[in-house]
C-alpha positions as CSV (number, residue, x, y, z in Angstrom):
1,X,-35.8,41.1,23.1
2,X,-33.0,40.2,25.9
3,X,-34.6,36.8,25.6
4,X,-33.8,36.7,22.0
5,X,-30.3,38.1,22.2
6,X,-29.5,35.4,24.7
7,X,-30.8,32.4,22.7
8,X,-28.8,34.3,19.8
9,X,-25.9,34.5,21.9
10,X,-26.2,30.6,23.2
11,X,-26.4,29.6,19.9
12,X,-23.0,30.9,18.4
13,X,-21.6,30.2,21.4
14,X,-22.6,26.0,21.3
15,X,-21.7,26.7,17.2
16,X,-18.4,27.8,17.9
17,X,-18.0,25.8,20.8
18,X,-19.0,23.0,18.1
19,X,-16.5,24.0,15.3
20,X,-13.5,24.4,17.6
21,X,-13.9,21.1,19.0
22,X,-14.1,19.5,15.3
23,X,-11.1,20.9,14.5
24,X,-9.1,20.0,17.5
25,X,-9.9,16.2,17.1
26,X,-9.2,16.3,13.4
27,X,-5.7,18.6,14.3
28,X,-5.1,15.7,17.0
29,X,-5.7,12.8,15.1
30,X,-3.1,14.0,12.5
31,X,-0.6,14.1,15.0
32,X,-1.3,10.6,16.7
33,X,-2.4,8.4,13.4
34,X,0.3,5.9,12.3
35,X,0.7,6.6,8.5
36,X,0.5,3.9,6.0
37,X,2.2,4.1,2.8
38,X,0.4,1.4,0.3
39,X,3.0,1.6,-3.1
40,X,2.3,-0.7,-5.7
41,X,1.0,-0.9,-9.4
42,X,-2.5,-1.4,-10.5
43,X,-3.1,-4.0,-7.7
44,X,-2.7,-2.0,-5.4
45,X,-4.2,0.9,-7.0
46,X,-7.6,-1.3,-7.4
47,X,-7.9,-2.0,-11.1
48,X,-11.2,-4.2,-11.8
49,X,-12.9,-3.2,-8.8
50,X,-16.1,-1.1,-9.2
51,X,-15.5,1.0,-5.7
52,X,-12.1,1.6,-5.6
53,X,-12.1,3.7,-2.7
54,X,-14.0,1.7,-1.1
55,X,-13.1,-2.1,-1.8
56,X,-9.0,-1.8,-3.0
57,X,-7.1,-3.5,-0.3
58,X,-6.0,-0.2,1.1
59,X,-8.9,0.9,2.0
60,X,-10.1,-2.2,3.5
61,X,-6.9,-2.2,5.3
62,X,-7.6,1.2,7.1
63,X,-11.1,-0.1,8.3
64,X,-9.2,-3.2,9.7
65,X,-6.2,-0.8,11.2
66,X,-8.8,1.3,12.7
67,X,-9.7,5.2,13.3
68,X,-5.5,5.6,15.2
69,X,-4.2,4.6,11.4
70,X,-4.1,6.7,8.5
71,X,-3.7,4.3,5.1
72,X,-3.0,6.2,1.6
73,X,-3.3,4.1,-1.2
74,X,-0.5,5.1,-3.8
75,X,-0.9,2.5,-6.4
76,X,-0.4,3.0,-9.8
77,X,-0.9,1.0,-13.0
78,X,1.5,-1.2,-15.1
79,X,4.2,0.4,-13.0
80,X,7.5,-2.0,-12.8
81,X,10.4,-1.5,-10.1
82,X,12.8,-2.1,-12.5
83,X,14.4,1.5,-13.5
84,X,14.7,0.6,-17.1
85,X,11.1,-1.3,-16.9
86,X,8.5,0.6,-19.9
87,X,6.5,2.5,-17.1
88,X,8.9,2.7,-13.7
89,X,7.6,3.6,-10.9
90,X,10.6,5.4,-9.8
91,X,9.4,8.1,-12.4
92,X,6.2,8.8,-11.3
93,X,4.9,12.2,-9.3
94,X,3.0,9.6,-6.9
95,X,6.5,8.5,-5.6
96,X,7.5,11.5,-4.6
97,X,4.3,12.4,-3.1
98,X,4.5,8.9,-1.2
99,X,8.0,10.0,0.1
100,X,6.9,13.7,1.2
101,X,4.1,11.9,3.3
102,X,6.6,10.6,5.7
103,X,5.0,7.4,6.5
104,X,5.4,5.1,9.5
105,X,4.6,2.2,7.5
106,X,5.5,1.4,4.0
107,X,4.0,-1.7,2.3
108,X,5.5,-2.1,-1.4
109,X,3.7,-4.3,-3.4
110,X,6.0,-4.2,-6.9
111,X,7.3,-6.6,-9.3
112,X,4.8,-8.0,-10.8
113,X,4.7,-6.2,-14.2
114,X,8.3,-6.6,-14.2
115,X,7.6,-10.4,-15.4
116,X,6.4,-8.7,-18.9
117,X,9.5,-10.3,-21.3
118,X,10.1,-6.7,-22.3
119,X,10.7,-5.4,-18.5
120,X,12.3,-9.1,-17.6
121,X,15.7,-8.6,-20.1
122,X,16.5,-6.0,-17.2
123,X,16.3,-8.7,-14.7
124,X,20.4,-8.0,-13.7
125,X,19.3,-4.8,-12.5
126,X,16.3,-6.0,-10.1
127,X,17.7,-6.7,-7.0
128,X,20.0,-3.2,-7.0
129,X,16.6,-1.6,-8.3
130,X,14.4,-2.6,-5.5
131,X,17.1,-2.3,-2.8
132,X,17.8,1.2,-3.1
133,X,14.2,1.6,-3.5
134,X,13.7,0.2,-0.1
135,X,16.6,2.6,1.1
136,X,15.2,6.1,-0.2
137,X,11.8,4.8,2.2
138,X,14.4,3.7,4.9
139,X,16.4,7.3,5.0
140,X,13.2,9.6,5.3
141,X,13.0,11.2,8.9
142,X,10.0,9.0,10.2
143,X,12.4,6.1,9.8
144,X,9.1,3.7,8.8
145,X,9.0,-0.2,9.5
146,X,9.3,-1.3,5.9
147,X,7.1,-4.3,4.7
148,X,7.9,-5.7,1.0
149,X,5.4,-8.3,-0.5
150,X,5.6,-11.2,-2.5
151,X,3.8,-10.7,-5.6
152,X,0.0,-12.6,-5.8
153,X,0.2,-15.5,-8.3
154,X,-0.7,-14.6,-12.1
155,X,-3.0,-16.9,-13.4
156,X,-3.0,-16.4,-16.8
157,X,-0.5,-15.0,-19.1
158,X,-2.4,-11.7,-19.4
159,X,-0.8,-8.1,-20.2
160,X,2.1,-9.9,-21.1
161,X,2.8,-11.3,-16.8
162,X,4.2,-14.5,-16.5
163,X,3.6,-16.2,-13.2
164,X,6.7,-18.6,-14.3
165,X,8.7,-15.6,-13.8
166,X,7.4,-14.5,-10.9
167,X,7.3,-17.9,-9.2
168,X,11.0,-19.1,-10.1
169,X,12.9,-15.5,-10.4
170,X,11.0,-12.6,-8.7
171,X,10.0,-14.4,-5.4
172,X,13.5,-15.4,-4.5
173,X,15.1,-12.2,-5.0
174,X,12.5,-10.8,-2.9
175,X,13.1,-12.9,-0.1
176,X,16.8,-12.0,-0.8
177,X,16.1,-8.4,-0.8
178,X,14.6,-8.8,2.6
179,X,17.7,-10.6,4.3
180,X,19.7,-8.0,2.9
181,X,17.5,-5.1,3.6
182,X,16.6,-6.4,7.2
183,X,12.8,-6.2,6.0
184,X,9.6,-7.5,6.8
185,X,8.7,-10.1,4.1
186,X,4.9,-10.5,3.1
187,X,4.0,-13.5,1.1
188,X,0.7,-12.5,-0.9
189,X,1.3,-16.0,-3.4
190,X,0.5,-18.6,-1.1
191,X,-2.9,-17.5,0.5
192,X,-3.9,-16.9,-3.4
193,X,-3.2,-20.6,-3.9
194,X,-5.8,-22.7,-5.9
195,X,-8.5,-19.7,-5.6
196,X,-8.6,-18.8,-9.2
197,X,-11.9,-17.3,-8.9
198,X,-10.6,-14.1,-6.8
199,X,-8.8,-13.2,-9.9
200,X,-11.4,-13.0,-12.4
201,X,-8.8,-12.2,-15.5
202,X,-6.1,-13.9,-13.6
203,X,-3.9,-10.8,-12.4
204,X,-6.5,-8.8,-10.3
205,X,-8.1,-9.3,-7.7
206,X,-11.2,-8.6,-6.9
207,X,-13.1,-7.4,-3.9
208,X,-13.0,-10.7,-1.8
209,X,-9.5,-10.9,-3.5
210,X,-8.5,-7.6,-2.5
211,X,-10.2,-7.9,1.2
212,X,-7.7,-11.5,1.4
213,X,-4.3,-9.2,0.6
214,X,-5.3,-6.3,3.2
215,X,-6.3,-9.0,5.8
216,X,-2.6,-10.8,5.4
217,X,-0.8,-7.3,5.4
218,X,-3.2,-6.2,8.2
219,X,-1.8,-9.7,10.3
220,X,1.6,-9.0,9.3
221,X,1.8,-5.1,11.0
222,X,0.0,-5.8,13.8
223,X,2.3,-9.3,14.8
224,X,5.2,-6.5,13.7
225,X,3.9,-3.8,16.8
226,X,2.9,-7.1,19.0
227,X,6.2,-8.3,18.9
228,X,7.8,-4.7,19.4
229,X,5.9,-4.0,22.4
């Protein structure tokens, strides 16, 4: 019976043991993970791929960041920048939620559904829109490094995106807005050059497509903390 009662004992003990240690590493890896913001529309959020938590390019970027990075995809669909775009972002529960996660890192993948003709008549308000947009993430108290990407190239005039627009009018005001905003610029266009096929209906990507864009934004933080060291 003693025998019993010691096994018994051992056992909750190792279990406890067991459970408190669990917790610890998960309470410690909260504090030490680098948070990563991912904003963006339906790009980002992983339209046309079958796993989206799996294969978006968030998610692929936190397997390439590793287990001491935390990466939260907050994409959402048809979402412009503009404020008076048809579906703004700015609107949206998921950008407060973004800002209440206190990120390190913010990568802002927007703009692309502001090509649409019917978000583009606004385009005298783009440049004000997305600054202070980069400024509410540059005022929250984890003061995050702040990356802000080049849109990928439309392919065909589907949902109403024009890559004309996006090529000759969206691109230079966000390499504007980065001058201005002292902010790490991300050009998603050119590696999406001439490869068609990772775009099946021409605006998303798919999973090889969507692995491409977290590998470039994976390159561009790490260079970022490289060259901070």
């Amino acid at each position: 019976m003693k025998s019993l009662s010691k096994k018994l004992s051992k056992m909750f003990f190792l279990f406890f043991f067991t459970l408190s240690f669990v917790s610890f590493a998960q309470e410690a890896k909260q504090i030490t993970s680098t948070k990563v913001a991912c904003i963006g529309n339906s790009i980002t959020f992983g339209s046309g791929i079958e796993d989206k938590v799996k294969d978006s390019y968030p998610s692929v970027l936190g397997r390439l960041l590793g287990d001491t990075y935390e990466v939260k995809n907050f994409g959402l669909s048809g979402r412009t920048m503009l404020r008076k775009g048809n579906r703004p972002y700015w609107n949206e529960p998921t950008f407060q939620e973004a800002l209440t996660y206190n990120p390190d890192i913010v990568i802002i993948k927007l703009g692309t559904n502001d090509s649409k003709p019917m978000n583009w008549q606004f385009k005298e308000n783009f440049e004000k829109d997305y600054g202070d947009f980069v400024d509410v993430f540059k005022n929250l108290p984890s003061k995050p490094k702040i990356f802000i990407c080049k849109p990928v190239p439309a392919f065909k005039v589907n949902f109403d995106i024009r890559d004309s627009i996006i090529v000759n009018d969206i691109i230079p005001m966000v390499e504007k807005i980065s001058k201005d905003k002292n902010v790490e610029i991300i050009d998603l266009y050119k590696p999406f050059e001439g490869k068609e096929i990772l775009l099946p209906d021409g605006i998303h990507p798919n999973e090889a497509g969507a692995a491409l864009m977290a590998k470039v934004i994976y390159k561009a933080i790490i260079e970022k903390e490289a060259a901070e060291k």
